[in-house]
C-alpha positions as CSV (number, residue, x, y, z in Angstrom):
1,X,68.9,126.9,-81.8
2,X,65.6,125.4,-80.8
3,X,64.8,121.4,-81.5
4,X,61.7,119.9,-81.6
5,X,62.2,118.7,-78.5
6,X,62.0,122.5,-77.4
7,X,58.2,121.9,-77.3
8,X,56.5,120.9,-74.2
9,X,56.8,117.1,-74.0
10,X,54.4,115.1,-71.1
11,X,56.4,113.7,-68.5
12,X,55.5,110.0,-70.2
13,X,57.1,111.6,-73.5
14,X,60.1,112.4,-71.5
15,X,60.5,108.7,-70.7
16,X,60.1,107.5,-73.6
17,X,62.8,109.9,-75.1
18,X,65.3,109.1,-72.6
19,X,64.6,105.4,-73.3
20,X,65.3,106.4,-77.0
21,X,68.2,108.1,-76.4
22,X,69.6,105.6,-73.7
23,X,69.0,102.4,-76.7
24,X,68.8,104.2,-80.1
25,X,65.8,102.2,-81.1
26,X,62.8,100.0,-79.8
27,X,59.4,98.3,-79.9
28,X,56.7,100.1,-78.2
29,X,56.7,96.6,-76.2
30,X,60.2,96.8,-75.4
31,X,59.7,100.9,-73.9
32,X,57.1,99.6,-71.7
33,X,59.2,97.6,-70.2
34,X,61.5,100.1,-69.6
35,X,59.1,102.5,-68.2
36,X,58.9,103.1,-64.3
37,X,55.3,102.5,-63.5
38,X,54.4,101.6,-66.9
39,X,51.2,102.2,-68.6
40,X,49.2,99.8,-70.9
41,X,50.8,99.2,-73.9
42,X,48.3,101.0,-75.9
43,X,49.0,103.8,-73.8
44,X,52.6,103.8,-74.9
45,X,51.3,103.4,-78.4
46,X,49.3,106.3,-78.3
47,X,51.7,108.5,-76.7
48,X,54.1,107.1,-79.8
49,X,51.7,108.0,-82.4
50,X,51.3,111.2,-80.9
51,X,55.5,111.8,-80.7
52,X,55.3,110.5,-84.4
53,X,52.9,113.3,-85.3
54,X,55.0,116.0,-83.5
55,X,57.8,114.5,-85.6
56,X,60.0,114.0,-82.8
57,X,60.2,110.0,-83.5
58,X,60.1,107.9,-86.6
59,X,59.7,104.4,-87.1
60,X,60.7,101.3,-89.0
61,X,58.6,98.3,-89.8
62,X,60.3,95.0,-88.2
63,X,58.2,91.9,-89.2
64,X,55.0,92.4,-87.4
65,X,56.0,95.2,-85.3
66,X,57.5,98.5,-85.7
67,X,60.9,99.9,-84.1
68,X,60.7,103.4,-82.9
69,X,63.9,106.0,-82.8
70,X,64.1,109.6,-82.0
71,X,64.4,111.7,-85.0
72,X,67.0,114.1,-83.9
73,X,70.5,113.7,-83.2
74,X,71.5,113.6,-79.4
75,X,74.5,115.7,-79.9
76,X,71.5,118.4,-81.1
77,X,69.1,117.8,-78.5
78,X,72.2,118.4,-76.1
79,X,73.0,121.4,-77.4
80,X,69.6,122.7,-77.1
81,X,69.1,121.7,-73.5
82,X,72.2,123.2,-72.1
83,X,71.6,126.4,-73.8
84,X,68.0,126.3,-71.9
85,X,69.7,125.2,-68.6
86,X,72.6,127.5,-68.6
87,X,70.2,130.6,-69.5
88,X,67.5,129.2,-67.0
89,X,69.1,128.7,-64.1
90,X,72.1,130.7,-64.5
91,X,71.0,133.7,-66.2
92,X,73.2,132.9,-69.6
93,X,76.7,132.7,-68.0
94,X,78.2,129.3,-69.1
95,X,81.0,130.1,-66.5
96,X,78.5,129.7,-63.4
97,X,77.0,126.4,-64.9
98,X,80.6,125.6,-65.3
99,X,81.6,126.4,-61.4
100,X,77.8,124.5,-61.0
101,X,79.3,121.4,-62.0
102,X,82.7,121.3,-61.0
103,X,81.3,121.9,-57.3
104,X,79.3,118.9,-57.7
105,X,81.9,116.6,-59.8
106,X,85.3,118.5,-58.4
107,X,86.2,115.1,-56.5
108,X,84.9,112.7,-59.0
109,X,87.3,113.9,-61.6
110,X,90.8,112.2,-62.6
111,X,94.2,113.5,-63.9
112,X,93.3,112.9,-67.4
113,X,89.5,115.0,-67.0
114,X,90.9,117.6,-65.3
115,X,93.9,117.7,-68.0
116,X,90.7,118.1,-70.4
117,X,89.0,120.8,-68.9
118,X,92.4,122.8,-69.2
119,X,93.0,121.8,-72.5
120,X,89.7,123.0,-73.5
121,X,90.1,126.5,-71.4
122,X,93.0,127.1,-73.1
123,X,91.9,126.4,-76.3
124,X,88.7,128.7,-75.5
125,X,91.4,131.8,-74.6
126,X,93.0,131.5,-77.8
127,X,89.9,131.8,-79.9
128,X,88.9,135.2,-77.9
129,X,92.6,135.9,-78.4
């Protein structure tokens, strides 16, 4: 399932997504701010009007300024980019991006995540069942 977002987006577009993402909505001036090593702000508002154009942000008129949001569901745009990862990097099998991040997290993760992930497994054996 490919989203927008599939489309080759600057690294500047990248960090203005993730700032979307990470807030839901905000003024160009309020991304700036947000930015590491930030632009001009008419930078930011042209890279805006361009992610308007691609359709990958929509606005909202707020008094004098306008509040930006990201057009697409995160849940979607999640989706999307673990389907790239897991076929990227691990040649389609969900069960090595699995082991992937269990090696990393394995010590991180409490009784009641870990009762989770077996919950989940099991329910995964009883659809294939």
């Amino acid at each position: 399932m490919a989203t927008k977002l599939d489309k080759q987006l600057s690294r500047r577009e990248r960090e203005i997504m993730d700032i979307l993402y990470e807030e839901k909505e905000c003024s160009a001036h309020d991304i700036r701010d947000q930015m590491p090593n930030a632009p001009s702000y008419s930078t930011v508002r042209a890279l805006l009007a361009k992610m308007l154009e691609k359709g990958i942000v929509d606005n909202k008129q707020d008094g004098a300024r306008y509040i930006y949001f990201p057009t697409q569901a995160l849940g979607t745009v999640r989706k999307s980019a673990l389907q790239r990862l897991v076929k990227t990097f691990f040649g389609g099998s969900t069960i090595g991006a699995v082991t992937a991040l269990l090696g990393m997290q394995s010590d991180k993760l409490d009784e009641s995540e870990i009762a989770e992930l077996e919950k989940l497994i099991e329910q995964a054996g009883k659809r294939k069942s």
